[in-house]
MIMIDO-503698 format. One record per residue (C-alpha): x, y, z; residue number from 1; chain. Coordinates in steps of 0.02 Angstrom, whole numbers, padded with zeros to 5 digits. Layout:
REM residues N
       u       v       w  num  cadena
       X       Y       Z  NUM       A
...
END
This chain:
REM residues 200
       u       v       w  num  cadena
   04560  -01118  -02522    1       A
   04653  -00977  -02592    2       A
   04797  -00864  -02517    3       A
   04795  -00716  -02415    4       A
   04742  -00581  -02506    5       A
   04780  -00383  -02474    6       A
   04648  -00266  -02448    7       A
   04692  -00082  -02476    8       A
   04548   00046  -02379    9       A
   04551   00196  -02495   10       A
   04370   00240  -02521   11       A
   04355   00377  -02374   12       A
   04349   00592  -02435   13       A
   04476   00626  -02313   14       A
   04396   00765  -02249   15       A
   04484   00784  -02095   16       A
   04637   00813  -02201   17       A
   04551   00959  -02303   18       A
   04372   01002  -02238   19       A
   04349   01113  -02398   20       A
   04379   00958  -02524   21       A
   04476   01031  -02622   22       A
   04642   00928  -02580   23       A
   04658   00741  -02604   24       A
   04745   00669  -02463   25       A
   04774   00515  -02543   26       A
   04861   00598  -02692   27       A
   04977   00704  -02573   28       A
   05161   00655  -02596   29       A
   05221   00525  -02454   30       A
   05350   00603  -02375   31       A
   05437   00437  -02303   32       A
   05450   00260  -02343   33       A
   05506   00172  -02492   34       A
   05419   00250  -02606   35       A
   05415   00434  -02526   36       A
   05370   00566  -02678   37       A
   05227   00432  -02735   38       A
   05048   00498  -02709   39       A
   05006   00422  -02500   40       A
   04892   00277  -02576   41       A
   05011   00209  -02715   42       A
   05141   00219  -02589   43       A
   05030   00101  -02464   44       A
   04976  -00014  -02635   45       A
   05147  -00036  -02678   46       A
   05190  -00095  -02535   47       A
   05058  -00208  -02501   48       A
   05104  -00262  -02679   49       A
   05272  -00315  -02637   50       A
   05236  -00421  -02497   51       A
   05069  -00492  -02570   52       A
   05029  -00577  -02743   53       A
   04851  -00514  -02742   54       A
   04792  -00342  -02680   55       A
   04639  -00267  -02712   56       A
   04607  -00050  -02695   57       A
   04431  -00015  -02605   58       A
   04395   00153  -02694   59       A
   04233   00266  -02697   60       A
   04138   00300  -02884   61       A
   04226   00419  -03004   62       A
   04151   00587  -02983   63       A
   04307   00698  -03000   64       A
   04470   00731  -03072   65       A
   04548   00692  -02933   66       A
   04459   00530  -02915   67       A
   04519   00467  -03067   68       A
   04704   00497  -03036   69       A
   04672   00405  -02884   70       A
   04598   00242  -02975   71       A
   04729   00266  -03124   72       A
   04881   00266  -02983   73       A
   04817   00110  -02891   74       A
   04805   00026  -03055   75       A
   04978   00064  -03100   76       A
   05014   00005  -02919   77       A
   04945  -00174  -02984   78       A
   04788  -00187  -02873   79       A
   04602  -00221  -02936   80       A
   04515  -00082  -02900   81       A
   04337  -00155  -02828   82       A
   04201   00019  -02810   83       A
   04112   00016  -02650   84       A
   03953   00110  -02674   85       A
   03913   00113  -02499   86       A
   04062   00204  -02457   87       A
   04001   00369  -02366   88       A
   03909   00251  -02259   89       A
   04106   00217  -02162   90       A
   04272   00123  -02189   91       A
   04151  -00049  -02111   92       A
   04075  -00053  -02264   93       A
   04234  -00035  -02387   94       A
   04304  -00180  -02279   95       A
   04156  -00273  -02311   96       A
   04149  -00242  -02467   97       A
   04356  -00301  -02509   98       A
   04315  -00469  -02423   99       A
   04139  -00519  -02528  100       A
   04243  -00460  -02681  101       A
   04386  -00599  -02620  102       A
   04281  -00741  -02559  103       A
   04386  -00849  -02620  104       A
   04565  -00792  -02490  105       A
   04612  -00897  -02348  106       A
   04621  -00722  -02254  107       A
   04635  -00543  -02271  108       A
   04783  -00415  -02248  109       A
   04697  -00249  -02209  110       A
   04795  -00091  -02251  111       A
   04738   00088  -02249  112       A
   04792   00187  -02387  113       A
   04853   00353  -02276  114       A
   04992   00234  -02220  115       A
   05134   00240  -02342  116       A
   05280   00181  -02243  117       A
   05244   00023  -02185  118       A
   05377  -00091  -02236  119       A
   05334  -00256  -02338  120       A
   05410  -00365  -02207  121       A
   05284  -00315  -02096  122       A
   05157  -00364  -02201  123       A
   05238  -00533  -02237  124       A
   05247  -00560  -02044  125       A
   05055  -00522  -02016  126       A
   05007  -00644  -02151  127       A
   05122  -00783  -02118  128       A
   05026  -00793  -01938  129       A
   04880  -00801  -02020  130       A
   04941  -00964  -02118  131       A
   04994  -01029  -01965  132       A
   04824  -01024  -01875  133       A
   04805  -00851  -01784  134       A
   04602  -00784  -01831  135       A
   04669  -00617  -01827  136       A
   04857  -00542  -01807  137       A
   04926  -00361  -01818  138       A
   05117  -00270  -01783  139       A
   05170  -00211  -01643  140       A
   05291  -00064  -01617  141       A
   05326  -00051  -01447  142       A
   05194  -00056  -01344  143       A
   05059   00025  -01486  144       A
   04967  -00081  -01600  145       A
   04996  -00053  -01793  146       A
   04941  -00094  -01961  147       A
   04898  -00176  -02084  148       A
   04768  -00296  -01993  149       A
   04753  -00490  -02030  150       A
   04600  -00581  -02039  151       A
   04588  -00778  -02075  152       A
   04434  -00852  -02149  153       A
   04345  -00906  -02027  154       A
   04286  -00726  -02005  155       A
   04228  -00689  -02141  156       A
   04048  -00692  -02110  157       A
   04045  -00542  -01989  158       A
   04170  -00449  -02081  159       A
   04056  -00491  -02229  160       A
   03906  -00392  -02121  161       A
   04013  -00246  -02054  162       A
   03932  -00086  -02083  163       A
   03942   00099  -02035  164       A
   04126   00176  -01987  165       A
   04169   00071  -01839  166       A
   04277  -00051  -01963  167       A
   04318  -00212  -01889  168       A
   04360  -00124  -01705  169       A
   04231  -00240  -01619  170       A
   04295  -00383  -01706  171       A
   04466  -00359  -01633  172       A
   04413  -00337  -01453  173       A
   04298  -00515  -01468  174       A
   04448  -00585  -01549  175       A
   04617  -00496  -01504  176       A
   04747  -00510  -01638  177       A
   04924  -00622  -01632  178       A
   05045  -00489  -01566  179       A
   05206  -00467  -01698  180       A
   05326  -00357  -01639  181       A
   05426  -00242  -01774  182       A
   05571  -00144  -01808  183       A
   05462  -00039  -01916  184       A
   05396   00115  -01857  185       A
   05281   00144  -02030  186       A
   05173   00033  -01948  187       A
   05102   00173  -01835  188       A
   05132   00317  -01953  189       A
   04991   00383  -02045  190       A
   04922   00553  -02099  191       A
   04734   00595  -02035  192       A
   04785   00804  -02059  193       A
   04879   00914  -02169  194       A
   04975   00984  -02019  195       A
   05024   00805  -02005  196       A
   05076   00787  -02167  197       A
   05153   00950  -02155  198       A
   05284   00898  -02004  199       A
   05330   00734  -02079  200       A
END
């Protein structure tokens, strides 16, 4: 059996961010973190990256300029990219698609890649219950649930089937996840809106 593996959600058009399309969300500048001034989803790779030997970047088919900026930075970032071609069907299917393209992990780290500040340690934490025998963990910051997500094998046959945009939300409820409390506060922080972006 392999190790856990990272799985980096960055195939969705962010169109809550910019209804019009013409702005990338995940190419906006992070504005925290440690690596604030990086595009939002290198920022979340590269920190995946550092607390994870193998990360792989769930992106949508090159059909812009701005889509191949966004391939070319998670690259850089050290992920393999992996193209879902399902993805305006919803984020269950980009999920889905990260864990048939890593069969081989003992479990799955899932990150979203409009969260830029979550610190590696986090990450570290939310796999290492995995190894020790928790089907699913996640951080905690206070009383709010964070990210990134853990996932150990054994579910990988209904996160295999996971469709539409509902992601892995029933999943969680049949099987709660390990509680981890953090210090980190990135593990909540994420940017859905410009005006969000905007006040961080």
């Amino acid at each position: 059996m392999g190790e856990i593996v990272g799985i980096l959600l960055a195939a969705g058009r962010g169109s809550r961010f910019d209804p019009s399309g013409r702005r990338s969300k995940l190419l906006e500048p992070a504005p925290t973190g440690r690596y604030a001034g990086k595009p939002l989803a290198e920022a979340a790779a590269r920190n995946l990256r550092d607390a994870l030997e193998e990360v792989v970047a769930i992106v949508r088919p090159v059909d812009n300029a701005a889509q191949r900026r966004l391939h070319d930075a998670l690259a850089d970032a050290g992920c393999r990219l992996v193209v879902n071609e399902r993805a305006d069907e919803g984020s269950g299917t980009s999920l889905a698609c990260g864990v048939v393209a890593t069969a081989h992990a003992a479990g799955w780290v899932v990150a979203l890649a409009d969260m830029p500040a979550i610190e590696p340690g986090s990450i570290r934490a939310v796999a290492q219950a995995l190894r020790d025998g928790h089907e699913t963990a996640a951080p905690f910051f206070g009383d709010r649930r964070g990210h990134p997500v853990g996932f150990t094998r054994a579910l990988y046959a209904p996160l295999a089937a996971l469709r539409g945009d509902e992601g892995a939300r029933a999943l969680l409820i049949t099987h709660p996840p390990h509680r981890i409390d953090v210090a980190d506060r990135g593990v909540l922080l994420d940017f859905d809106t410009a005006a969000g972006l905007a006040r961080a």
